[in-house]
C-alpha positions in Angstrom: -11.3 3.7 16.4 -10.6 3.8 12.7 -7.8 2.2 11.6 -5.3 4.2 9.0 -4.6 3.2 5.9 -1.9 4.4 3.6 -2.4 4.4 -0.4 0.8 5.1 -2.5 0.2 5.2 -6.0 0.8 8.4 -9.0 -2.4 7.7 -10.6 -5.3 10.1 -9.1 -8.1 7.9 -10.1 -6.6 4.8 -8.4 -5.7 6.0 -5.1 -9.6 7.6 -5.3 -11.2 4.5 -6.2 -9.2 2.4 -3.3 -10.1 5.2 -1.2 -13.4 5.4 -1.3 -13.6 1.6 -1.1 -11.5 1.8 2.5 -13.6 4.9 3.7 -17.1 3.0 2.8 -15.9 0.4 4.8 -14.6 2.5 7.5 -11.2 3.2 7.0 -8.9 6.4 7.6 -7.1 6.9 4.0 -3.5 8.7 3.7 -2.7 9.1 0.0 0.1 10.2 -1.5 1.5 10.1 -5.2 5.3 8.3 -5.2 7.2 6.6 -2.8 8.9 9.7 -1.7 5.6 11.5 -0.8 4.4 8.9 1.2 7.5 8.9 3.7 7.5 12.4 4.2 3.3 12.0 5.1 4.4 9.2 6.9 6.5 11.0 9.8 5.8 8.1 12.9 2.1 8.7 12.6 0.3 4.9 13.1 -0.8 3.1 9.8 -2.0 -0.2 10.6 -1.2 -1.0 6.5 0.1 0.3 3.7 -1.3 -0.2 -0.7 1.6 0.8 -2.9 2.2 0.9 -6.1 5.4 -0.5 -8.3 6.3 1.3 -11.0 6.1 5.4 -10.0 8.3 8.7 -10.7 10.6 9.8 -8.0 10.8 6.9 -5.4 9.3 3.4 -7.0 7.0 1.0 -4.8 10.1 -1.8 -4.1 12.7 1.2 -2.9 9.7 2.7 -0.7 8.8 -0.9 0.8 12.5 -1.3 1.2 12.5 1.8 3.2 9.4 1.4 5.3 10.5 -2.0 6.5 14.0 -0.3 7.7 12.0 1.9 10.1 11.2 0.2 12.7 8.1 1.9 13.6 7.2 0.1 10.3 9.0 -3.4 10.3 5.6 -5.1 11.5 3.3 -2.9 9.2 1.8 -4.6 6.4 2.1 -3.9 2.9 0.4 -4.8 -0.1 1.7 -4.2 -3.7 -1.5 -3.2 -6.2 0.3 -3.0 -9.7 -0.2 -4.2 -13.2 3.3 -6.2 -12.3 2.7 -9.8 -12.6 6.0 -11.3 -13.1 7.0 -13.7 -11.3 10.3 -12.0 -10.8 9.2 -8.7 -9.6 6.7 -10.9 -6.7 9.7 -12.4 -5.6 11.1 -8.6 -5.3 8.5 -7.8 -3.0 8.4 -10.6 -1.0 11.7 -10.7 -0.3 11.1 -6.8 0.3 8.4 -7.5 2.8 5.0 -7.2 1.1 2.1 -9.2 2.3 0.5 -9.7 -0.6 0.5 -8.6 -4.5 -2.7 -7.7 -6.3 -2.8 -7.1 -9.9 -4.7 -3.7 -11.4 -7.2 -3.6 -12.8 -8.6 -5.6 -8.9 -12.4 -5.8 -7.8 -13.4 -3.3 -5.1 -14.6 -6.2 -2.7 -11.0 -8.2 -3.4 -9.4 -5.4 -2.1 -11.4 -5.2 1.1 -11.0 -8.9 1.7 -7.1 -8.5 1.4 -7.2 -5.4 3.7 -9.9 -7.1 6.3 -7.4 -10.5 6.6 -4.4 -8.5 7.4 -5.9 -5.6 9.5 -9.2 -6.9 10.3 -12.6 -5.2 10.1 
């Protein structure tokens, strides 16, 4: 079975190319645009990980891991932050939020899938 994948970021053309890098590798993809969005897609479905933006309109990618990992359908899920973020300061955010790992845009298709495949597997 598939695993499911959840992409949160507001640009279009980033949550397609991410997308289509999960589905060639066999992934179910979830997208959705803010923070906000991707709780209400959410609704106690399984997602065996979650790639979310930081900076977005409505609900950023810190409030919306802060969220996630209050659920506890969710506590165990993990998360990794893909933003052009590199501060130090705003790593130490998330990991103290509960992300797994932090990625920095623009990222290599096949970095991604590596990240994914350690904390999900193939």
């Amino acid at each position: 079975m598939a695993k499911n994948i959840l992409i949160v970021d507001d640009s279009a053309s980033i949550r397609q190319v991410v997308s289509l890098t999960l589905r060639g590798a066999g992934f179910e993809v979830i997208e959705a645009c803010d923070g906000r969005d991707a709780l209400n897609k959410l609704k106690g479905q399984r997602v065996h990980l979650m790639i979310s933006d930081v900076n977005m309109p409505n609900m950023d990618g810190l409030s919306f891991l802060r969220e996630v990992k209050s659920r506890a359908e969710y506590k165990f899920t993990p998360v990794i932050m893909l933003t052009t973020e590199s501060a130090e300061e705003k790593k130490m955010q998330g990991q103290a939020a509960g992300a797994k790992a932090w990625m920095v845009k623009p990222f290599q298709p096949q970095q991604m899938l590596a990240a994914v495949n350690k904390l999900v597997g193939p």
